[in-house]
BALOBA-1460 file (C-alpha; in Angstrom, 3 decimals):
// residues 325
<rec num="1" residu="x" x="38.652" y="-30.817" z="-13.966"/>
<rec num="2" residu="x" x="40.546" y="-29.303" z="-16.697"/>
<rec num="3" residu="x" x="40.383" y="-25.646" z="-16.921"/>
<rec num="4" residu="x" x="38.041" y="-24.486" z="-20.698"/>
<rec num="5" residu="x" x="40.234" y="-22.390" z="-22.410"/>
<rec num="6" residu="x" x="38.408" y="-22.758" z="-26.197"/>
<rec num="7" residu="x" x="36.843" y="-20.104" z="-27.712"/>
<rec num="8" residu="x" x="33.852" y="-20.424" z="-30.019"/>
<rec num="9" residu="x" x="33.674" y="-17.952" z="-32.754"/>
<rec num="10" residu="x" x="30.270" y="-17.591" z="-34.816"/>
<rec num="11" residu="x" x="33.180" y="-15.463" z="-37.636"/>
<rec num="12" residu="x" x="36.235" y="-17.099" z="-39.057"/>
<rec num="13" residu="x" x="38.542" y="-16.565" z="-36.989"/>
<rec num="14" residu="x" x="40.703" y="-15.522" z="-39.916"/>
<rec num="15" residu="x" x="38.504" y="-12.430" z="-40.758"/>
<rec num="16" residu="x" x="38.913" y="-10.811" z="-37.026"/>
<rec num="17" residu="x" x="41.534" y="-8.553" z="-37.075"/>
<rec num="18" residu="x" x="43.459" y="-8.073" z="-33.839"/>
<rec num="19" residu="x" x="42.303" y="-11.627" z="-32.001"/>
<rec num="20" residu="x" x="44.861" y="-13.019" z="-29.177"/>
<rec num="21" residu="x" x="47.097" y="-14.923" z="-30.918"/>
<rec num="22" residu="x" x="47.547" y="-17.685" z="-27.588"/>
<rec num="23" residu="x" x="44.018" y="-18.409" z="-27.609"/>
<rec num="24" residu="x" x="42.584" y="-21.514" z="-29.533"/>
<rec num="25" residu="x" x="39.366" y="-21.018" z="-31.777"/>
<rec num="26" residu="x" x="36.982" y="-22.949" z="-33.130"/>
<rec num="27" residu="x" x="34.214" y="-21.929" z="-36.059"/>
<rec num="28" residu="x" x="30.842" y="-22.644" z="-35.738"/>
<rec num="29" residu="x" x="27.476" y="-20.802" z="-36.750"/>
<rec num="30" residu="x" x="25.040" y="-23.472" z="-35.717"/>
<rec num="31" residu="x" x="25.000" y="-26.692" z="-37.946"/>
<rec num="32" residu="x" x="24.213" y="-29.973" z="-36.553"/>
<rec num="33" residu="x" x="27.900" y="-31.362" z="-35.373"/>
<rec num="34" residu="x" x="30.226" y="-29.331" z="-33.130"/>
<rec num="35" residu="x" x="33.344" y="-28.473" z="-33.959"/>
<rec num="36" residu="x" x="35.094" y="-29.303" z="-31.197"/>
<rec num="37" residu="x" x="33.791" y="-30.792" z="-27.186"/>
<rec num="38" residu="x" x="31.615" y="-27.791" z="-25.617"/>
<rec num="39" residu="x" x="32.859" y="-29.020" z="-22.683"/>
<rec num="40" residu="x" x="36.458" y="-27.220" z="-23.680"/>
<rec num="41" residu="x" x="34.810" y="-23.558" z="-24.325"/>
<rec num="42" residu="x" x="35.311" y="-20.760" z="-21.821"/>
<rec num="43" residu="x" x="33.953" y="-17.904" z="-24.623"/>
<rec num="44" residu="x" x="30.901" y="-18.762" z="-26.286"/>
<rec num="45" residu="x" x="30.124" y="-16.271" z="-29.226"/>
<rec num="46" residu="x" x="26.452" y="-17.205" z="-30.113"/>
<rec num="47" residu="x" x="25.713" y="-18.030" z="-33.955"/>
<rec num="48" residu="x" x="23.757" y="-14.444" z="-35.490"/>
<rec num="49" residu="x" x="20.951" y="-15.185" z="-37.082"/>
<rec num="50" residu="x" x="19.599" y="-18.604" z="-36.256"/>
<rec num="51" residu="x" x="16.593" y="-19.797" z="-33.948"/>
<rec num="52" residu="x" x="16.873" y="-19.849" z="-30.356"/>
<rec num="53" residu="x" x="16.962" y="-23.752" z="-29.705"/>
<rec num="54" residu="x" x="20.076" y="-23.732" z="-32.377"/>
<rec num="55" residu="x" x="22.069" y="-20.959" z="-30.118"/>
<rec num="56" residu="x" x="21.627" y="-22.465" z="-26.730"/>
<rec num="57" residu="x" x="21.657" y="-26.406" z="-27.925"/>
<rec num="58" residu="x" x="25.593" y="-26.480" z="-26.634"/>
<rec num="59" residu="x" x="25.418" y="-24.525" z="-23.944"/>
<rec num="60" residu="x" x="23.846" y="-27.614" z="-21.283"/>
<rec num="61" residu="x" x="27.412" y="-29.281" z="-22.291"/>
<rec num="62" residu="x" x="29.745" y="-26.073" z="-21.925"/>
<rec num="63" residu="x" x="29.953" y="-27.208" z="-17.984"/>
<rec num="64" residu="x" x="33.511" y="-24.842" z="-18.301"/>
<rec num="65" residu="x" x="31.793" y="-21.290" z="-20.273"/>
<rec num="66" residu="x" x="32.729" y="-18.159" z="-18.579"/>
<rec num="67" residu="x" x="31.771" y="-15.686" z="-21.093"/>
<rec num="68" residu="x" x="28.156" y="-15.744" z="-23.288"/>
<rec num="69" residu="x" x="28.830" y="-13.247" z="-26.029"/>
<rec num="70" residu="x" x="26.084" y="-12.549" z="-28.275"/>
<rec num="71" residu="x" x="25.990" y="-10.680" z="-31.529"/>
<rec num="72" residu="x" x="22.695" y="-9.080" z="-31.049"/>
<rec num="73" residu="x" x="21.189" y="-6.459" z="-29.455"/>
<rec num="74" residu="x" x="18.538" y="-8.386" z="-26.861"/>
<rec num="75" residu="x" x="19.576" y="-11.644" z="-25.304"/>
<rec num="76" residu="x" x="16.347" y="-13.211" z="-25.334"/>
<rec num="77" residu="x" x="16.506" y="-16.092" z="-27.257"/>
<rec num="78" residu="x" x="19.606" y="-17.456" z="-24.582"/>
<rec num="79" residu="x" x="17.491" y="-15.766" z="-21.820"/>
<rec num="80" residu="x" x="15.639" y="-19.075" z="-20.323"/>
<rec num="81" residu="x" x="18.981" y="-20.631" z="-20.706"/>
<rec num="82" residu="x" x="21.136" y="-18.067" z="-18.269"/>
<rec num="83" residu="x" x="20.009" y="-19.582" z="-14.815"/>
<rec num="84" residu="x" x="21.527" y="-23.222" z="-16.004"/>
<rec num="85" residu="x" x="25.092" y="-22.189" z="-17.029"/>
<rec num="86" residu="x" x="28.074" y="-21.900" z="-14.538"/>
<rec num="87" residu="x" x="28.313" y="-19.546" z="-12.058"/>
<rec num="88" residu="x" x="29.757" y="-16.416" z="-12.583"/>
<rec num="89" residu="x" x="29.316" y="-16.725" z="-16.514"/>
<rec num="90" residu="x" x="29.053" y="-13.301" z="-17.675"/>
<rec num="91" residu="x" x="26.725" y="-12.778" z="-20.334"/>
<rec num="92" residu="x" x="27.771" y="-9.858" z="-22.530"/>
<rec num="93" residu="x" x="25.361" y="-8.310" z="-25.783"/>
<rec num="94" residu="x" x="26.233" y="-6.931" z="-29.006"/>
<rec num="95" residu="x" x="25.739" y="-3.070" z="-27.864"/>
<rec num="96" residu="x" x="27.381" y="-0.546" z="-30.738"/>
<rec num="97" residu="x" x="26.595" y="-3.285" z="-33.608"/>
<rec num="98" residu="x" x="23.355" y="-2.799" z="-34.472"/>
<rec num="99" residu="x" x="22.496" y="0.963" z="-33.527"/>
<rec num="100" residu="x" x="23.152" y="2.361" z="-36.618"/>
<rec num="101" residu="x" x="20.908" y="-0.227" z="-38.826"/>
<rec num="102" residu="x" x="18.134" y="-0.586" z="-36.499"/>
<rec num="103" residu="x" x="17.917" y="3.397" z="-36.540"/>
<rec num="104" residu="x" x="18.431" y="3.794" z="-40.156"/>
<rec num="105" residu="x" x="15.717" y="1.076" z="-40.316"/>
<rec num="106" residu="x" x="13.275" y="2.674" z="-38.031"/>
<rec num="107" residu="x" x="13.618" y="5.895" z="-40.048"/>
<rec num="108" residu="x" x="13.008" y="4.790" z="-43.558"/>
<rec num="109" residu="x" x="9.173" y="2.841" z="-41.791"/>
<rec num="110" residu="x" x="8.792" y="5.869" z="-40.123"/>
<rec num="111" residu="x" x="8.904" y="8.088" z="-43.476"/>
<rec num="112" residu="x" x="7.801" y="5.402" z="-46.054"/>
<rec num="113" residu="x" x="4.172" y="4.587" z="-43.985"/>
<rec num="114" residu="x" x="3.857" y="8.595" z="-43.282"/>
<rec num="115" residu="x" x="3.942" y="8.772" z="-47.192"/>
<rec num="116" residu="x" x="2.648" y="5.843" z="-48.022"/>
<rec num="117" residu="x" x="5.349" y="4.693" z="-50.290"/>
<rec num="118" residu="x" x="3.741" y="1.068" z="-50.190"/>
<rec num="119" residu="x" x="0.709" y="2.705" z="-51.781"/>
<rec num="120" residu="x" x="2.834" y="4.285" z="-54.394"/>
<rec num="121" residu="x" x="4.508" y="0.880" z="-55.120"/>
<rec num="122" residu="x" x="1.726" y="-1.020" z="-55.340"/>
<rec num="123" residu="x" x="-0.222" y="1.945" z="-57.485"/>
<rec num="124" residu="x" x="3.065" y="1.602" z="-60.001"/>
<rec num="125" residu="x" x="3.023" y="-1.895" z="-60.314"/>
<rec num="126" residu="x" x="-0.707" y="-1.036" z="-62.063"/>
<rec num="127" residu="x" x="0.588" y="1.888" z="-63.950"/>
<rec num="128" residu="x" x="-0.983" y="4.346" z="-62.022"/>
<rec num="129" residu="x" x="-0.229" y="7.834" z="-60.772"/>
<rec num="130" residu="x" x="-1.320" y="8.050" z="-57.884"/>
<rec num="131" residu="x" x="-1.067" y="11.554" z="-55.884"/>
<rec num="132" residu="x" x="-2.373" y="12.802" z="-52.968"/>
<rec num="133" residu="x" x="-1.902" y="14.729" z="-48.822"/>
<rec num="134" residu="x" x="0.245" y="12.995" z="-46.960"/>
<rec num="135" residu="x" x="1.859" y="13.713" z="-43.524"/>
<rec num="136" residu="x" x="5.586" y="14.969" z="-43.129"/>
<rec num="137" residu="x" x="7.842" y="13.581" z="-40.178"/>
<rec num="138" residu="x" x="8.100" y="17.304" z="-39.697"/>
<rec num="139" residu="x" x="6.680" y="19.137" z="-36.916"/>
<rec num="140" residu="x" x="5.543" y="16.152" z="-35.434"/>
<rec num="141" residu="x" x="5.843" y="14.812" z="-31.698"/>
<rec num="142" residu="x" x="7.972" y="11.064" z="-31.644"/>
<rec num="143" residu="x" x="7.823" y="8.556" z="-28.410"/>
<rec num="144" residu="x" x="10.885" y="6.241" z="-28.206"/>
<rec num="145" residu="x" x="10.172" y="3.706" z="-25.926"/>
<rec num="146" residu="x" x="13.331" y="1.315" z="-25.053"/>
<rec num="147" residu="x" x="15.667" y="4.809" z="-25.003"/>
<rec num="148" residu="x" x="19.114" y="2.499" z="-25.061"/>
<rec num="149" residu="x" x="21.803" y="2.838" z="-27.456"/>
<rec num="150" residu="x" x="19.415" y="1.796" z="-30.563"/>
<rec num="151" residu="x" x="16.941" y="4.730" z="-29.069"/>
<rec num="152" residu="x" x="19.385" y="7.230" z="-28.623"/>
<rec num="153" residu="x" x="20.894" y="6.592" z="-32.191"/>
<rec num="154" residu="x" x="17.022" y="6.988" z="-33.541"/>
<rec num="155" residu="x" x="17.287" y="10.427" z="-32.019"/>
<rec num="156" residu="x" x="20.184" y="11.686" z="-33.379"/>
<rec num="157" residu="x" x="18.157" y="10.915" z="-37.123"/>
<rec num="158" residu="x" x="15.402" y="12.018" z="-36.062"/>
<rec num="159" residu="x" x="16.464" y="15.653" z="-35.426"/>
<rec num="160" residu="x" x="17.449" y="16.956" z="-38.701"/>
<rec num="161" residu="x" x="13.982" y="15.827" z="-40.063"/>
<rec num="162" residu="x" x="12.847" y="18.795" z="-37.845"/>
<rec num="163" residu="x" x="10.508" y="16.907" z="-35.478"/>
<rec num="164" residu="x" x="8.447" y="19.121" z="-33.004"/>
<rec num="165" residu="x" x="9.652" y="17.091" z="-29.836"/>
<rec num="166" residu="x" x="11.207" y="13.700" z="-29.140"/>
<rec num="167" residu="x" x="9.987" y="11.612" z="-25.388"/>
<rec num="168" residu="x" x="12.300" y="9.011" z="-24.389"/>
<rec num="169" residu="x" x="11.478" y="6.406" z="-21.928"/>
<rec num="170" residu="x" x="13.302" y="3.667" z="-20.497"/>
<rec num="171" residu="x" x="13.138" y="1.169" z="-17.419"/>
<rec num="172" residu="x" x="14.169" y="3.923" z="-14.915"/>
<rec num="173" residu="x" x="14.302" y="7.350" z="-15.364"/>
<rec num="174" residu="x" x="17.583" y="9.302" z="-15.898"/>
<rec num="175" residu="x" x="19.160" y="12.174" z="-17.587"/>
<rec num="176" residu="x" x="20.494" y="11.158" z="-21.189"/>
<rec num="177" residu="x" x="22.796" y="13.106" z="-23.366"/>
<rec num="178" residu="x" x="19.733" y="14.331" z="-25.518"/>
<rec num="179" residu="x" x="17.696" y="15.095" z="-22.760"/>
<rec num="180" residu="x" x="15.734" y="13.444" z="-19.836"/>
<rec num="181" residu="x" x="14.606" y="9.938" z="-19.851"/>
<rec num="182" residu="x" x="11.341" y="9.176" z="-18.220"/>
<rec num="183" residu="x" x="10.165" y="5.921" z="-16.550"/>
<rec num="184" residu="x" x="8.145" y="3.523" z="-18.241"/>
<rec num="185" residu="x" x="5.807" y="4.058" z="-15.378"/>
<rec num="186" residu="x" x="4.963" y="7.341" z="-17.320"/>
<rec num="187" residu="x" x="4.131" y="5.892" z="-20.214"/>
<rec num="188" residu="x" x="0.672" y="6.554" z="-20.274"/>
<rec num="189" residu="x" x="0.411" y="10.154" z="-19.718"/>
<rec num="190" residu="x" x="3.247" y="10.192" z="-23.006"/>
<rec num="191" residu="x" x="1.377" y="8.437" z="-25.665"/>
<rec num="192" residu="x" x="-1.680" y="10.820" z="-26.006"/>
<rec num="193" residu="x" x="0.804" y="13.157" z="-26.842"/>
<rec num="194" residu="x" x="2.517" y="11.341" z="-29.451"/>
<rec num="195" residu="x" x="2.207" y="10.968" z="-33.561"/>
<rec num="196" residu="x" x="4.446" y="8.604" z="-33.804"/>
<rec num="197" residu="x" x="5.327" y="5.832" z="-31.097"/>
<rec num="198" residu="x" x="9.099" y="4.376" z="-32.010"/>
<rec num="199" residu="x" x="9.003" y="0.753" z="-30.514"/>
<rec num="200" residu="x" x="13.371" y="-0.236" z="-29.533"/>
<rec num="201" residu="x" x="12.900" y="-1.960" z="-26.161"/>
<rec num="202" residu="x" x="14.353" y="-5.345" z="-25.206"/>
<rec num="203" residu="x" x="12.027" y="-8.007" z="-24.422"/>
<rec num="204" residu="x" x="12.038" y="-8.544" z="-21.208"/>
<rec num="205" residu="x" x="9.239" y="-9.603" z="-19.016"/>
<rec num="206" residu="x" x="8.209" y="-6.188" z="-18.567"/>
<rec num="207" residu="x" x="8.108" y="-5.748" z="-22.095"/>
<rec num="208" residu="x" x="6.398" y="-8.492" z="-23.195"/>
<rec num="209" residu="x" x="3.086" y="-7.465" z="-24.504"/>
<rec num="210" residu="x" x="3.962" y="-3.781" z="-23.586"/>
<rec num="211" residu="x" x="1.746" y="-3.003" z="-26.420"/>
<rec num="212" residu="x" x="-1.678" y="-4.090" z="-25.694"/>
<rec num="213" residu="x" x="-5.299" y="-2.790" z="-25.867"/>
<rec num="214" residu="x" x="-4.475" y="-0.319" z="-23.250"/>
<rec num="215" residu="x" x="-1.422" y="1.096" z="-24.796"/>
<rec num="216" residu="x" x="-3.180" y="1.493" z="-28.179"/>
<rec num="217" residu="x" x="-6.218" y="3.160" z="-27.058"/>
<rec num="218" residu="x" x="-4.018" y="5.905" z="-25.167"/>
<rec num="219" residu="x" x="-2.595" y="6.316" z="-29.059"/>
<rec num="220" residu="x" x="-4.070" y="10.038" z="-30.600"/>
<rec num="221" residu="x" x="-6.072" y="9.009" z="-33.990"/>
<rec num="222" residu="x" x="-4.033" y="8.486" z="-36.738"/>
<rec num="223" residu="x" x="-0.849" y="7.843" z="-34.231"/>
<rec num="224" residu="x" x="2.247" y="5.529" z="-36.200"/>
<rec num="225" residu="x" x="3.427" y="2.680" z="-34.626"/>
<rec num="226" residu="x" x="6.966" y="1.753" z="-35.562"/>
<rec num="227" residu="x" x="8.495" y="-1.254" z="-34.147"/>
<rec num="228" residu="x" x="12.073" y="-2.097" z="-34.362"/>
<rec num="229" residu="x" x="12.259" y="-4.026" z="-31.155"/>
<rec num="230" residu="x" x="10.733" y="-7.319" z="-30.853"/>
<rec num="231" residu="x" x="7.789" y="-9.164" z="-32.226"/>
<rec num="232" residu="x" x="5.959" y="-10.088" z="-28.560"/>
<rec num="233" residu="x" x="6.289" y="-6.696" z="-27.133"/>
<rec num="234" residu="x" x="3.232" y="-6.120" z="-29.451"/>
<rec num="235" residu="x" x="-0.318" y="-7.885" z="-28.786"/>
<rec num="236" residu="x" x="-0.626" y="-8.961" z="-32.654"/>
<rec num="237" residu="x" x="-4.694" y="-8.986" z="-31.985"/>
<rec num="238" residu="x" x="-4.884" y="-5.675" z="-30.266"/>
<rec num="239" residu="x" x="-3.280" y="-4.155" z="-33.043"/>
<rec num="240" residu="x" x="-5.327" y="-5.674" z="-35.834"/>
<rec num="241" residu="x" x="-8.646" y="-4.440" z="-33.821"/>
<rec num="242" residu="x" x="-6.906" y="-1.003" z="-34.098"/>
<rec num="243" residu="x" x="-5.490" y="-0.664" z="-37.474"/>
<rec num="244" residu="x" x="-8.130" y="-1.772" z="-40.129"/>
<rec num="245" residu="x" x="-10.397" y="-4.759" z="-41.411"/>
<rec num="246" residu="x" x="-7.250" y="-6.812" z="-43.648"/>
<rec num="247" residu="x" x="-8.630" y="-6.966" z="-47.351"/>
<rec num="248" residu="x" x="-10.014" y="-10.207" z="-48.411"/>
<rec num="249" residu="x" x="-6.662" y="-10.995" z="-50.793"/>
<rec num="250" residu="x" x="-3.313" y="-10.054" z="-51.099"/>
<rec num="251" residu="x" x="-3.302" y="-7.095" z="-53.138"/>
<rec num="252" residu="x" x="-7.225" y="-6.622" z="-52.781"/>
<rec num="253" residu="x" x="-7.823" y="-2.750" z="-52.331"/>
<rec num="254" residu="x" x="-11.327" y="-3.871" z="-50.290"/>
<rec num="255" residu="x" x="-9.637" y="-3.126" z="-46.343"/>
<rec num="256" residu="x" x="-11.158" y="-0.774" z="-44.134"/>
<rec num="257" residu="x" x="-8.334" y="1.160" z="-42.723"/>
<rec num="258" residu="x" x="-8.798" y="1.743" z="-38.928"/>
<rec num="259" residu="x" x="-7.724" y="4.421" z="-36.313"/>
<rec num="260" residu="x" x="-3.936" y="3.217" z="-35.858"/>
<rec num="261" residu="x" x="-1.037" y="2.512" z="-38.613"/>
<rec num="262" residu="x" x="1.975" y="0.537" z="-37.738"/>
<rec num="263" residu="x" x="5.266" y="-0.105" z="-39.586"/>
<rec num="264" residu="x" x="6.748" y="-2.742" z="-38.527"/>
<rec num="265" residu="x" x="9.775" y="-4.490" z="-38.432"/>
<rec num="266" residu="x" x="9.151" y="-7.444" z="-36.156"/>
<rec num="267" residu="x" x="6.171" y="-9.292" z="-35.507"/>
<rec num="268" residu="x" x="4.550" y="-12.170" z="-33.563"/>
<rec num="269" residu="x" x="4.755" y="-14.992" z="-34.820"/>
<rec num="270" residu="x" x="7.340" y="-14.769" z="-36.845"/>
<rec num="271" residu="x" x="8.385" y="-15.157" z="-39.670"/>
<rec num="272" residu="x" x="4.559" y="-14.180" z="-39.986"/>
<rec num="273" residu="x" x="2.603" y="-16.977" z="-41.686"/>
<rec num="274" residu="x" x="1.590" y="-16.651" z="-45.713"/>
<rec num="275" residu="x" x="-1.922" y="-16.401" z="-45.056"/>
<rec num="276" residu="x" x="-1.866" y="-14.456" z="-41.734"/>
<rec num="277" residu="x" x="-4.188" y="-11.103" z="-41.650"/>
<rec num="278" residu="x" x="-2.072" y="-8.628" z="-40.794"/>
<rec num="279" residu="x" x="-0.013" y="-8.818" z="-44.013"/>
<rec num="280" residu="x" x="-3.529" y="-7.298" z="-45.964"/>
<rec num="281" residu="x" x="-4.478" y="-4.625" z="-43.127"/>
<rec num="282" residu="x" x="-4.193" y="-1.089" z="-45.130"/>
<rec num="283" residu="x" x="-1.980" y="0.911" z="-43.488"/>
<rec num="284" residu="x" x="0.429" y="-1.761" z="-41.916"/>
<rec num="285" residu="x" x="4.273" y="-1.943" z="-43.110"/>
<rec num="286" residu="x" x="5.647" y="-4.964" z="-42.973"/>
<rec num="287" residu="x" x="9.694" y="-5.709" z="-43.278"/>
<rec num="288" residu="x" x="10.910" y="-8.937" z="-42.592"/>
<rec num="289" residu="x" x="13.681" y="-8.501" z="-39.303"/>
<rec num="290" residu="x" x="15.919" y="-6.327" z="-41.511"/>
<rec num="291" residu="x" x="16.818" y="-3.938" z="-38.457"/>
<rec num="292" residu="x" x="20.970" y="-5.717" z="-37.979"/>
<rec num="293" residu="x" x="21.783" y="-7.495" z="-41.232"/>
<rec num="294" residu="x" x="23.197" y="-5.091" z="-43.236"/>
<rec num="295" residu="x" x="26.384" y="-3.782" z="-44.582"/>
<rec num="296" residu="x" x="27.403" y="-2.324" z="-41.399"/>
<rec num="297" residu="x" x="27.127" y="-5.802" z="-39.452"/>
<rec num="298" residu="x" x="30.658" y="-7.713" z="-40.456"/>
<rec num="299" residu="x" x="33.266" y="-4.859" z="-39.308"/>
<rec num="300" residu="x" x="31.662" y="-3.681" z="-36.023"/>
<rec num="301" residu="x" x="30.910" y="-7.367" z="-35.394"/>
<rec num="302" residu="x" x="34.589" y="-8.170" z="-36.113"/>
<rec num="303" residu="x" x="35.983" y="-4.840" z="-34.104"/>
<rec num="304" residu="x" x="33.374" y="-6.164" z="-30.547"/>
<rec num="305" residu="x" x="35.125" y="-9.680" z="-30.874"/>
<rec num="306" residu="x" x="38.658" y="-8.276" z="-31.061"/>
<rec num="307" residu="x" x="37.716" y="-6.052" z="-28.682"/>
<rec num="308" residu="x" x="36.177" y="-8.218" z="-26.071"/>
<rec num="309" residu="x" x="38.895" y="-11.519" z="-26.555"/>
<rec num="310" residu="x" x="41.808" y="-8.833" z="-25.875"/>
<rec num="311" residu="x" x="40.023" y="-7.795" z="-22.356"/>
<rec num="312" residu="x" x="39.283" y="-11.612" z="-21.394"/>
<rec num="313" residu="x" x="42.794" y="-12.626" z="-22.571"/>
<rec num="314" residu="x" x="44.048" y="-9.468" z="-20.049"/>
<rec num="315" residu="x" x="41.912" y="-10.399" z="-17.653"/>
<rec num="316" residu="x" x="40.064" y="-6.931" z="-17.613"/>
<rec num="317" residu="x" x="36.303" y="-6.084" z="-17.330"/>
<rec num="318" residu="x" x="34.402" y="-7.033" z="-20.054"/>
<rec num="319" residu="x" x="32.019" y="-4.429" z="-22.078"/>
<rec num="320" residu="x" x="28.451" y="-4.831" z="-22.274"/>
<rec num="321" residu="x" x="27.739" y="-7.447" z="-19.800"/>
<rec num="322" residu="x" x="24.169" y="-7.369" z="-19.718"/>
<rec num="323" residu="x" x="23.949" y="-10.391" z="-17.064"/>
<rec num="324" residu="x" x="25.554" y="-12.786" z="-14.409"/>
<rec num="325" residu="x" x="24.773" y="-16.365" z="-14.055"/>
């Protein structure tokens, strides 16, 4: 068999500054015809922003892949397809890409539900001033759970807003450089303690449905969720019971706000249907997955790729290999 040596760029090649130059690459961000035999890729840079089926469709014919390389945070949507590739492919994430938007992100839910800016918008779009008490991010107690490089860069914006405490938890415990990490074992003695719960954790089987009716009703009264992470670490009808009766149209001012308020970045399903309830619950923040594509995406995308296609070209250890077929 003839040894891959192709790589598969989801950028123009022409836009990465600082590629190998003895390497041969071929462009493709997911449409229907490959650009070239899968069976001739070694380094397989998944297409950003398209459904899972999409990224992993060439992967059952890449019978030569050695590297995975994806441009997101989580590697979930190629997850269920890591046990089938060769062996030995390393699968590497998109760790120091994202961070700074997803924090950003998580910031501006956090603030805009604490003052209701939604309320303000929609009370403009009627003409209407419409005052009133709202709480500050100040003085208040935040939760990250997921405390990886997008938690740890949520940290370092939450402190100038003067916050009374930050918990971090994570998998395992360990010491971070902002202070100790606990387990997610711990959890449940954290979240009583918390006004806001920041949600960053890959999906995982652990995570999946992290959030459920438990999780909530350990949540103080009037407790944020925030969640930056993924849709299904959420139970979607766990969090309806706990955040208010949705009003009976969109727009309608007739919802009974409940115990709980969420921002929220991600959601399952998604994208979240038209008519689905949770887009009327009072209360709830909804952005549509805007935590990575941003401004900031294109150059540290561009500066990982050069980055990681000089190390494989040197044969040196690759950054942010996140698993091993």
């Amino acid at each position: 068999m003839v040894e891959a040596k192709e790589i598969w760029l989801a950028l123009p090649p022409e836009s990465v500054e600082g590629l190998p130059d003895n390497l041969t690459y071929r462009y493709w961000t997911g449409e229907q015809e490959f650009p070239a035999d899968p069976a001739d890729c070694a380094f397989y840079v998944v297409p950003y922003s398209v459904r899972a089926e999409v990224a992993v469709r060439p992967l059952a014919r890449m019978t030569g892949v050695r590297v995975v390389q994806t441009l997101t945070a989580g590697i979930d949507h190629i997850a269920p397809a890591i046990p089938r590739l060769p062996t030995g492919t390393r699968v590497c994430n998109a760790r120091g890409v994202h961070d700074a938007s997803t924090a950003e992100l998580a910031l501006a839910l956090t603030l805009g539900s604490l003052r209701d800016l939604p309320g303000s918008v929609r009370a403009q779009d009627r003409g209407r001033w419409r005052s009133g008490f709202h709480p500050a991010l100040a003085d208040r107690t935040v939760l990250i759970v997921g405390y990886g490089a997008v938690g740890e860069a949520v940290e370092r914006r939450l402190l100038p807003f003067e916050v009374a405490a930050v918990h971090r938890v994570a998998r395992s415990a360990r010491q971070a450089p902002l202070g100790p990490v606990r387990p997610l074992s711990e959890i449940g003695e954290l979240l009583p303690q918390a006004d806001v719960v920041i949600l960053a954790t890959p999906l995982t089987e652990q995570t999946r449905g992290l959030v459920d009716e438990d999780f909530l009703a350990r949540m103080k009264d009037g407790a944020l969720l925030v969640n930056v992470a993924r849709g299904a670490v959420v139970d979607t009808a766990a969090l309806l019971a706990e955040t208010g009766t949705p009003a009976s149209a969109p727009g309608a001012e007739d919802g009974v706000p409940g115990r709980l308020r969420a921002a929220l970045d991600v959601t399952d399903p998604e994208p979240l249907p038209q008519d689905h309830p949770l887009w009327r619950v009072p209360g709830v923040l909804i952005t549509p997955h805007l935590g990575g594509p941003t401004s900031a995406y294109y150059p540290r995308a561009r500066r990982l790729l050069a980055a990681q296609l000089r190390r494989w070209a040197a044969g040196e250890e690759l950054a942010n290999t996140v698993a091993v077929a």
